[in-house]
C-alpha positions as a Markdown table, in Angstrom:
| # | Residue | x | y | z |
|---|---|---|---|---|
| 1 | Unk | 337.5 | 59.4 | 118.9 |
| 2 | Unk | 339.3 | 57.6 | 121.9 |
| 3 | Unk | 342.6 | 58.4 | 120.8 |
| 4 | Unk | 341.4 | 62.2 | 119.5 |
| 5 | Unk | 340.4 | 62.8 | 123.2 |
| 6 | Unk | 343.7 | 61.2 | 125.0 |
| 7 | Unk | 345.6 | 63.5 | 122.8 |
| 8 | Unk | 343.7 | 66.5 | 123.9 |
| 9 | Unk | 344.1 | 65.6 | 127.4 |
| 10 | Unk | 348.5 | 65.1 | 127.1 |
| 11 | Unk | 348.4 | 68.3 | 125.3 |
| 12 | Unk | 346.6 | 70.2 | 127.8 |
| 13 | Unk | 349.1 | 68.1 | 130.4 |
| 14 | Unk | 351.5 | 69.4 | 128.7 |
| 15 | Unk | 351.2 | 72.7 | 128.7 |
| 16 | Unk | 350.2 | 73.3 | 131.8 |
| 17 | Unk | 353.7 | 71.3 | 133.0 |
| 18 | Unk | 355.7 | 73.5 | 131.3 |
| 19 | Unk | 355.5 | 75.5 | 134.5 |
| 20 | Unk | 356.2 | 72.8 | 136.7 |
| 21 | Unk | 359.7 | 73.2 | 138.5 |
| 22 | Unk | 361.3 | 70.9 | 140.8 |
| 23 | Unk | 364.2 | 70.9 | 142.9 |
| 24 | Unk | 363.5 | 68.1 | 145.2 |
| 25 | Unk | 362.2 | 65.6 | 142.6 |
| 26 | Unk | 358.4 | 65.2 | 141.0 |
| 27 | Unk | 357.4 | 68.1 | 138.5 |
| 28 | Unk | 360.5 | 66.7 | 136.2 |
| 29 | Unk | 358.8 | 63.2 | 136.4 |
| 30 | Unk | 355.7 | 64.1 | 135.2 |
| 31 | Unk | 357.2 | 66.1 | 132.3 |
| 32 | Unk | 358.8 | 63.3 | 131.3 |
| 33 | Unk | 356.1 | 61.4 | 131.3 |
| 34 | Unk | 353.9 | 63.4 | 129.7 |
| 35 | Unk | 355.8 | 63.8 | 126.8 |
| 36 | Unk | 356.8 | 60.3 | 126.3 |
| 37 | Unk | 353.0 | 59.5 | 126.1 |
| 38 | Unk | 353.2 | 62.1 | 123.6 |
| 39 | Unk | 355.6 | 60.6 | 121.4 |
| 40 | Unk | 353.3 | 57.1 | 121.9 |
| 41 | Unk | 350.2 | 59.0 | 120.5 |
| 42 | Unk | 352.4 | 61.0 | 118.0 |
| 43 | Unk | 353.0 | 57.4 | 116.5 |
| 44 | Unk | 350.0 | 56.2 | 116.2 |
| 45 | Unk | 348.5 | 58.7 | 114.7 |
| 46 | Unk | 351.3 | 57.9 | 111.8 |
| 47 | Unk | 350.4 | 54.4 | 111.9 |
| 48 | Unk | 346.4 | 55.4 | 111.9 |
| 49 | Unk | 347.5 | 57.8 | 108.6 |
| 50 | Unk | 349.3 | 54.8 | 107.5 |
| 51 | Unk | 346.5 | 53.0 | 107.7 |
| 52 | Unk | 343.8 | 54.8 | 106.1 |
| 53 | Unk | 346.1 | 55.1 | 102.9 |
| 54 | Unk | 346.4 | 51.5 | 102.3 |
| 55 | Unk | 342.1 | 51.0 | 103.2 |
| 56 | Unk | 342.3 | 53.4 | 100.1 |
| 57 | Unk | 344.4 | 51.5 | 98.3 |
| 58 | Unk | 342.8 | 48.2 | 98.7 |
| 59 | Unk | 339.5 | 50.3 | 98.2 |
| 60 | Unk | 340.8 | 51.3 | 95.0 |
| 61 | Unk | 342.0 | 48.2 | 94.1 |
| 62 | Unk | 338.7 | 46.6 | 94.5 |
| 63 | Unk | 337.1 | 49.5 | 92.6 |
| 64 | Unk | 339.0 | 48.7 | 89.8 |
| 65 | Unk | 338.2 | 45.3 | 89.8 |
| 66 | Unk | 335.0 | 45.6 | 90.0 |
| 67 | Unk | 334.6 | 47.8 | 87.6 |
| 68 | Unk | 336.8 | 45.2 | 84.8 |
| 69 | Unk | 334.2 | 42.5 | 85.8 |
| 70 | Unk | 331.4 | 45.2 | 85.4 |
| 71 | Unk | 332.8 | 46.2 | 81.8 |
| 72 | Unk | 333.3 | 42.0 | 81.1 |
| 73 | Unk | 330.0 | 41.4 | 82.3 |
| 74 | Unk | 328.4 | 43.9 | 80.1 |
| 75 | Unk | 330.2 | 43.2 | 77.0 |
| 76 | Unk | 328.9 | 39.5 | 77.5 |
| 77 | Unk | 325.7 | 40.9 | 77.5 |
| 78 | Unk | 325.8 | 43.2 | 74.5 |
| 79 | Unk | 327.2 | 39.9 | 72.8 |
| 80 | Unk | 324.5 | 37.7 | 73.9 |
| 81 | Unk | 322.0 | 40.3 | 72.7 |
| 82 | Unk | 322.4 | 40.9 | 69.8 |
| 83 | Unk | 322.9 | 37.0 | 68.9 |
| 84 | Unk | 319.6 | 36.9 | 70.7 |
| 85 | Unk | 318.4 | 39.9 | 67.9 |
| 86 | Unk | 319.9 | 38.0 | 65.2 |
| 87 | Unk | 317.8 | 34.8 | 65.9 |
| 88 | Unk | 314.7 | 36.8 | 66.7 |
| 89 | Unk | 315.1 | 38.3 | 62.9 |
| 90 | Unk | 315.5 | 34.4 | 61.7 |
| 91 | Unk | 313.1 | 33.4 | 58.9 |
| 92 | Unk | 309.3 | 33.7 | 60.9 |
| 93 | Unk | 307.3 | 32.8 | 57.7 |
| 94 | Unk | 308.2 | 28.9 | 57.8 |
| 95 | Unk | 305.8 | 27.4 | 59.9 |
| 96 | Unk | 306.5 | 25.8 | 63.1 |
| 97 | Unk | 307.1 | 21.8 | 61.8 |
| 98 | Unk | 308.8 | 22.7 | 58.8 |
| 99 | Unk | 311.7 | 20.9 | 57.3 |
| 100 | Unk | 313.5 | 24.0 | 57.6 |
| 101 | Unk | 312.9 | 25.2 | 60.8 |
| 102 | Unk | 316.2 | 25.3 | 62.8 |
| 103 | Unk | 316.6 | 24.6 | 66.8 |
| 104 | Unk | 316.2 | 27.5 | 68.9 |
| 105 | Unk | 314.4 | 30.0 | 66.0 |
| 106 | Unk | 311.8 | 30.9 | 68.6 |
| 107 | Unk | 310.1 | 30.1 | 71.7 |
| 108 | Unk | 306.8 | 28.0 | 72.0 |
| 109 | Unk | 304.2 | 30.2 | 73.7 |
| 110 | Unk | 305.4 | 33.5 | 71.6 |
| 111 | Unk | 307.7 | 34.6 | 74.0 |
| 112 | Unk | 311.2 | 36.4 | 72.1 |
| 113 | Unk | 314.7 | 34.5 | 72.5 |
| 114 | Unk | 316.0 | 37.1 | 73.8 |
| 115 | Unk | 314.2 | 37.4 | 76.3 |
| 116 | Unk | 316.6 | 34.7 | 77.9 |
| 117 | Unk | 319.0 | 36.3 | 77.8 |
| 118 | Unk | 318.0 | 39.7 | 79.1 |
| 119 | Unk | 316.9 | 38.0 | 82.1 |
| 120 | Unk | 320.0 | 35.9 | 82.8 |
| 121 | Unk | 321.8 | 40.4 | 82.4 |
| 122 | Unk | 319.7 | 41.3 | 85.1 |
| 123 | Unk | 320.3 | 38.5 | 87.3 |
| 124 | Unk | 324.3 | 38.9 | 86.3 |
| 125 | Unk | 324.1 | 42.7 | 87.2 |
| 126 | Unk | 322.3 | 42.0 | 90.4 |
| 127 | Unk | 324.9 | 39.8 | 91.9 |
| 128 | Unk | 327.3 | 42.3 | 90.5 |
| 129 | Unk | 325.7 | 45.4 | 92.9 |
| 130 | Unk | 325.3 | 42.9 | 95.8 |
| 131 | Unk | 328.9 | 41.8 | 95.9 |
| 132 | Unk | 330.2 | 45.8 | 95.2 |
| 133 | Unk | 328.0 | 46.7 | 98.5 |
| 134 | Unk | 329.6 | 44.0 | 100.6 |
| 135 | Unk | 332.5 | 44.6 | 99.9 |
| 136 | Unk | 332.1 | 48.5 | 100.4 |
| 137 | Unk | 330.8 | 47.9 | 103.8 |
| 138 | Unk | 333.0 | 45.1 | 104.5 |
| 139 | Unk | 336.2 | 47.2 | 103.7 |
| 140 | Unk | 334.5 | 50.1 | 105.9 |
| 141 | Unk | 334.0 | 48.1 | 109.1 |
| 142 | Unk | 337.2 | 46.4 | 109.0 |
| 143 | Unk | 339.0 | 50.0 | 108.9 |
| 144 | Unk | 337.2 | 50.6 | 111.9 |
| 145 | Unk | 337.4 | 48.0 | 113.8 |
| 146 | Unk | 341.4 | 48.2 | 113.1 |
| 147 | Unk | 341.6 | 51.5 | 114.3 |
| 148 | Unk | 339.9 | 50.7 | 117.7 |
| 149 | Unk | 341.7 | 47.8 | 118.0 |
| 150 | Unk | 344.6 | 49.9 | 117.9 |
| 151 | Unk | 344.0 | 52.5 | 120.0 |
| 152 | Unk | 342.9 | 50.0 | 122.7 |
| 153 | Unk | 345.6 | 47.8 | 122.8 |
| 154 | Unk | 348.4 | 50.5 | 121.7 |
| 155 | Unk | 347.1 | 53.2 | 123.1 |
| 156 | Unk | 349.4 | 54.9 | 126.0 |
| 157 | Unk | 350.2 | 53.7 | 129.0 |
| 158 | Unk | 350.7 | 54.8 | 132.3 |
| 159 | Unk | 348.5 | 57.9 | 132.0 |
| 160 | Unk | 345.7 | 56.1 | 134.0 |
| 161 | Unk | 347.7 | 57.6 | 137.1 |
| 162 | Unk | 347.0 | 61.2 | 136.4 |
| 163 | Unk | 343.9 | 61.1 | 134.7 |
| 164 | Unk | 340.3 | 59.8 | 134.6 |
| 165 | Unk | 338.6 | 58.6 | 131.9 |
| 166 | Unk | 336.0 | 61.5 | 130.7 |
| 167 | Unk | 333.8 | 61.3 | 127.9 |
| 168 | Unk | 334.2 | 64.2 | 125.3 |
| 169 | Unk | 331.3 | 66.4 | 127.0 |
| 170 | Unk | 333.0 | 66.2 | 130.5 |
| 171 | Unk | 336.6 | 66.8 | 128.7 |
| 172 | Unk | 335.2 | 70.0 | 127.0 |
| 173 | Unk | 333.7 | 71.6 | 130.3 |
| 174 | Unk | 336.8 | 70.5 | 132.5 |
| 175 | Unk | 339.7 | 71.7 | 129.8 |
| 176 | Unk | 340.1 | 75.3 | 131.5 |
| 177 | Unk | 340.8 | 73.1 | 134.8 |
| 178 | Unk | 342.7 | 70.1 | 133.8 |
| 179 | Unk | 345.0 | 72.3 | 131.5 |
| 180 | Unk | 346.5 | 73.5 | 135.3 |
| 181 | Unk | 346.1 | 70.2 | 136.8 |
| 182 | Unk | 350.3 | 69.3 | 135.7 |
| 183 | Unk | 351.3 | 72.1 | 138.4 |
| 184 | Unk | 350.6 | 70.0 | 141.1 |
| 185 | Unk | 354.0 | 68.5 | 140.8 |
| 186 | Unk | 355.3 | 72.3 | 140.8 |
| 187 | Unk | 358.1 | 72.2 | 143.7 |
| 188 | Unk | 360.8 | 74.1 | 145.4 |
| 189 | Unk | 363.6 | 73.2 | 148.3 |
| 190 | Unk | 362.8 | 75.9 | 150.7 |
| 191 | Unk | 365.7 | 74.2 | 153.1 |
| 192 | Unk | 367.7 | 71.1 | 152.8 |
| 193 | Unk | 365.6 | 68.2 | 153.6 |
| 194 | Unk | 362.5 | 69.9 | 153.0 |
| 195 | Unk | 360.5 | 69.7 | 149.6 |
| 196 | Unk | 357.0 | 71.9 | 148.9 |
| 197 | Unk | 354.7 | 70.8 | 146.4 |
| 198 | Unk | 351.7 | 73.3 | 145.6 |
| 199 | Unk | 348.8 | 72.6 | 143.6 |
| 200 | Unk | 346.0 | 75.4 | 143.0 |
| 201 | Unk | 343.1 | 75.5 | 144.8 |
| 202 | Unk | 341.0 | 75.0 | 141.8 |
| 203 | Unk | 342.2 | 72.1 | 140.6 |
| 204 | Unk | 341.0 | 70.5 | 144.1 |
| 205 | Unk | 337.9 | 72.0 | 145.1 |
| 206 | Unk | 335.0 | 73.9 | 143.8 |
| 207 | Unk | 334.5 | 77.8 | 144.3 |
| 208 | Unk | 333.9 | 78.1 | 148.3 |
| 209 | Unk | 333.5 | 74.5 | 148.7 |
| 210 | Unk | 335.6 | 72.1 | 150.6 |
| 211 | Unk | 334.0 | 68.6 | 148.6 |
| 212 | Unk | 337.5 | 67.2 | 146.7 |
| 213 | Unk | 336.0 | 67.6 | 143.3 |
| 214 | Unk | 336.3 | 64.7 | 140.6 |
| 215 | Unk | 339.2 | 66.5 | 139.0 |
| 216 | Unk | 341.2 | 66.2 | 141.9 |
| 217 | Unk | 341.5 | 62.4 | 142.5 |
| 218 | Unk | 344.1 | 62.1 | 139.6 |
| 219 | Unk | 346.3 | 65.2 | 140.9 |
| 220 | Unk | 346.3 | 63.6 | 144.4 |
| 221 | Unk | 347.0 | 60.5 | 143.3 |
| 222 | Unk | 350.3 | 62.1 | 141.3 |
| 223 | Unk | 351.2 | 63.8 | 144.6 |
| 224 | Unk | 351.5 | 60.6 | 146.4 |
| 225 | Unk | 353.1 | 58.9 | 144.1 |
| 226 | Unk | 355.7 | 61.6 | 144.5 |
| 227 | Unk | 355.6 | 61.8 | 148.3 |
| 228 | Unk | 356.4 | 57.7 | 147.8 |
| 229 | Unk | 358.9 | 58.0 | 145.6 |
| 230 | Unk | 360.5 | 60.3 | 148.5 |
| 231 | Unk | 361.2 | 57.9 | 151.3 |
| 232 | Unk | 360.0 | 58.6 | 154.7 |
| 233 | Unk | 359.1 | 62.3 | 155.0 |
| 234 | Unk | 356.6 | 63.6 | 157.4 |
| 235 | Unk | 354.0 | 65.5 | 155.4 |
| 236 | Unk | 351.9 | 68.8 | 156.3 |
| 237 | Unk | 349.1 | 69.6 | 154.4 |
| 238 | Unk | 348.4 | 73.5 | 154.2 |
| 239 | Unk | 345.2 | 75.1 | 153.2 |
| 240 | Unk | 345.4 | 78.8 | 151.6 |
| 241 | Unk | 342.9 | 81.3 | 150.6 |
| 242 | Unk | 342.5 | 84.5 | 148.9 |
| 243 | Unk | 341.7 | 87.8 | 151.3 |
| 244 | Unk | 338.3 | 88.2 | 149.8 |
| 245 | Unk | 335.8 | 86.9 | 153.2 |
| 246 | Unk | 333.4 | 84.2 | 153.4 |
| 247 | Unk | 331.0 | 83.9 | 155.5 |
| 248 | Unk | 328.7 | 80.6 | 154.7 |
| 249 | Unk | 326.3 | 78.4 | 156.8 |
| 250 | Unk | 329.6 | 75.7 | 156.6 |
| 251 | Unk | 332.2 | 78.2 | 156.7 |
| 252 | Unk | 332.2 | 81.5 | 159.3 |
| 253 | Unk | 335.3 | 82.8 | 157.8 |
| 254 | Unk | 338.8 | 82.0 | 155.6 |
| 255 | Unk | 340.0 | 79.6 | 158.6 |
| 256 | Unk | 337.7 | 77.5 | 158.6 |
| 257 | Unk | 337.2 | 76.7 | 154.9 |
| 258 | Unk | 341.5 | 76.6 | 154.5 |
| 259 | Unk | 341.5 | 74.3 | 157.6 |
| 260 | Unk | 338.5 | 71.7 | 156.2 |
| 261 | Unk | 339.9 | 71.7 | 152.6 |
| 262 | Unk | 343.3 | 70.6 | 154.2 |
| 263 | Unk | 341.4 | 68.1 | 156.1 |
| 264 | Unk | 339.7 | 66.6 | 153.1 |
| 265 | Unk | 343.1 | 66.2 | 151.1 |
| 266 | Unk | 344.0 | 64.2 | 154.5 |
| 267 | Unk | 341.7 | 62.2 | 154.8 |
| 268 | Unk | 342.4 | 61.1 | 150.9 |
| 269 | Unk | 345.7 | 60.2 | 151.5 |
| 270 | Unk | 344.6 | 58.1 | 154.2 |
| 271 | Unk | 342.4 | 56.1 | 152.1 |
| 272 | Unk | 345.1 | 55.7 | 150.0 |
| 273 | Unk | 347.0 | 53.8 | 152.6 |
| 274 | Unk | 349.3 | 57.0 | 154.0 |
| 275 | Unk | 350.3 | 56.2 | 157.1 |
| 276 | Unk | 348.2 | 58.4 | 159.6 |
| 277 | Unk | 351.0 | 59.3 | 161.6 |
| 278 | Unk | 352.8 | 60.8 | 159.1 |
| 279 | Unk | 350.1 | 63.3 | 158.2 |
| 280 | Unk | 349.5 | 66.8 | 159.9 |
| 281 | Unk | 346.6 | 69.3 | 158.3 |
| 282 | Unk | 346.7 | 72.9 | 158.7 |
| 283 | Unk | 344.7 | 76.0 | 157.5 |
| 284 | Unk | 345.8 | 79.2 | 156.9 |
| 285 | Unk | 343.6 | 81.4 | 155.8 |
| 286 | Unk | 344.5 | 84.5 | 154.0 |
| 287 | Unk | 348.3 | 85.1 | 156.3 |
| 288 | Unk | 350.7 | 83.5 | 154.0 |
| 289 | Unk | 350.0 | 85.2 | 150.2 |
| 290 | Unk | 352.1 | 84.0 | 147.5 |
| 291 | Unk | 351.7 | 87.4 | 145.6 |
| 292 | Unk | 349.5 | 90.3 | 146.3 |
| 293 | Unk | 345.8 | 89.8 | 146.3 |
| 294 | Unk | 345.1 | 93.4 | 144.3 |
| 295 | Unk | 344.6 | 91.0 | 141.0 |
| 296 | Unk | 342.2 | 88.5 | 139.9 |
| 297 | Unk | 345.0 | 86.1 | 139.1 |
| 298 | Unk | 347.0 | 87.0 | 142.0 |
| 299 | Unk | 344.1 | 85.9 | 144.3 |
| 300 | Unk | 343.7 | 82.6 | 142.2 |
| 301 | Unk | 347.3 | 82.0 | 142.9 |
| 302 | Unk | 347.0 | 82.4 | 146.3 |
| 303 | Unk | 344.4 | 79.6 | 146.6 |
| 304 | Unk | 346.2 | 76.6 | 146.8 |
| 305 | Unk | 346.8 | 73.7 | 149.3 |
| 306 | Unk | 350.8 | 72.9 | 149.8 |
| 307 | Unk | 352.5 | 69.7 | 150.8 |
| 308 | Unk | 355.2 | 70.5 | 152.6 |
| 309 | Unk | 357.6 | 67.0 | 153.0 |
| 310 | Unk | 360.3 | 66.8 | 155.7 |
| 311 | Unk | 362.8 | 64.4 | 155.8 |
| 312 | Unk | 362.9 | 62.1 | 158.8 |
| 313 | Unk | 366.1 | 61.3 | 160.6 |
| 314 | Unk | 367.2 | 57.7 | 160.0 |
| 315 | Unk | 367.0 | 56.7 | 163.6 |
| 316 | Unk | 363.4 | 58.2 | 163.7 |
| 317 | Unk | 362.0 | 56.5 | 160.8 |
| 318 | Unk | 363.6 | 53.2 | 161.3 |
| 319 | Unk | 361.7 | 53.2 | 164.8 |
| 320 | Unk | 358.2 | 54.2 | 163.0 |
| 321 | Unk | 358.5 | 51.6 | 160.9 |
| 322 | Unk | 359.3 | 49.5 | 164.1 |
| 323 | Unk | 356.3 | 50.4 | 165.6 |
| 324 | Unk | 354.4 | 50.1 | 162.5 |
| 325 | Unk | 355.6 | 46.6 | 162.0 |
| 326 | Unk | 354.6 | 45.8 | 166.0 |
| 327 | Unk | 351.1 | 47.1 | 165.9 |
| 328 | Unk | 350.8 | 44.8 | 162.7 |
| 329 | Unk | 352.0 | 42.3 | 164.2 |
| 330 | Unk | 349.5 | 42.8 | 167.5 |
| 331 | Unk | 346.4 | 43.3 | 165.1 |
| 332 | Unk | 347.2 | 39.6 | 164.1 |
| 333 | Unk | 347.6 | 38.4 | 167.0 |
| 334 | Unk | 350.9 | 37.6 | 167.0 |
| 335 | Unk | 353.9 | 38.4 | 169.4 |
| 336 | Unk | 355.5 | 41.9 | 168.7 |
């Protein structure tokens, strides 16, 4: 089941990164990424078909030797009774104390021979069913155990920084959203020096609401690992709506919800240990539409939040991190 729903989870990745561009760096990353999990999970789904066919084998195997004991045991028995029919038909006229009377004719106390050995059959057969259920359920909990074994200590790695673990309930109701998530890593140079990286609006927040929602943490967390990889940039974060108004107890209008959605996404990226100083948050409202808002998607599209990274000059961010360095220093209590 583990492995089913990592599977469903790249493949939805995966899809919705075909769309991903990049000209700056990121959205190519990620691809790669994703497939190469792919290919991880691709294999051990072999190995798991693998797998199951030599349980079946060895099932089989055991089958059939069961069943050759089974066939022995009972061809003992047939043996046994009819020697045991044979002495029960022995001379029962002579009288107990004769002359004649051979060992083992009959039983004292009137009970048959062969009654002997009929018991010593059902005994036989009962070990016989006890040992083909053990080993039945032994065989079934080892293939089990093997295959979780598997997937926990093969399973793919490195997807823990663009995804959450789910259970299968959450995975079904968030597919429509994660399958968009990969576009996060969608960017495009604008200018030299300056990279934009857009994620939709619905892969962040709930409809009209400005709480990051769970869904978001792992997108985010992508993002910065992109804005790392990037050296020292300076990074605005822009909030976007749709032209449709709002008018809420929280929000009076499109400004205020673009402006407090960009604030949230700041305010997570400074928990994440982005320098504050590096960070500006901005909302836009409805002024800077992507595509026209005449469409149901078009409007969806338009909802977004956009990193836009600038490259600092050398002299300017060898001085930051100067002054980062110092103010380190003074919070220890050491000379700058």
């Amino acid at each position: 089941a583990a492995l089913a729903e990592k599977s469903t989870l790249v493949e939805s990745l995966k899809a919705a990164a075909e769309g991903s561009k990049e000209e700056g760096g990121g959205g190519e990353e990620l691809q790669e990424k994703i497939e190469e999990q792919e290919e991880k999970i691709k294999e051990e789904e072999e190995n798991v078909k693998k797998m199951e066919e030599k349980m079946k084998l060895q099932e089989a195997a055991t089958k059939d030797k069961l069943e050759a004991q089974k066939t022995k045991l009972e061809t003992e028995w047939k043996k046994k009774f009819e020697e045991a029919q044979l002495n029960a038909e022995a001379p029962k006229a002579e009288k107990k104390g004769s002359a004649d009377e051979l060992p083992g004719d009959y039983i004292p106390g009137g009970v048959e021979p062969w009654m002997a050995t009929f018991a010593d059959m059902v005994t036989l057969l009962m070990v016989f069913f006890v040992l083909f259920y053990s080993v039945e359920k032994d065989n079934t909990e080892k293939f089990k155990s093997a295959i979780d074994m598997m997937v926990e200590e093969d399973g793919p790695e490195g997807l823990g920084a663009i995804m959450q673990v789910m259970d299968s309930t959450e995975i079904m109701q968030n597919m429509k959203e994660m399958k968009a998530a990969a576009k996060a890593a969608k960017e495009d140079t604008t200018v030299e020096e300056k990279i934009v990286l857009r994620v939709p609006g619905l892969n962040l927040f709930k409809k009209g609401g400005a709480k990051l929602s769970p869904e978001s943490r792992p997108v985010l967390d992508e993002i910065i690992r992109i804005i790392k990889s990037k050296g020292d940039h300076k990074i605005f974060i822009q909030g976007h709506t749709d032209d449709v108004p709002i008018h809420t107890e929280k929000f009076e209008s499109n400004w205020e919800l673009s402006a407090v959605r960009a604030t949230a996404v700041l305010r997570y990226f400074y928990d994440k240990g982005i320098d504050p100083e590096m960070l500006t948050a901005t909302g836009y409202a409805d002024t800077f539409p992507m595509v026209p808002n005449n469409t149901k998607e078009g409007r969806a599209k338009n909802r977004r939040i956009e990193f836009v990274l600038e490259k600092m000059p050398e002299k300017d961010s060898a001085e930051m991190r100067e002054e980062k360095a110092r103010k380190e220093m003074e919070k220890k209590g050491g000379n700058p």
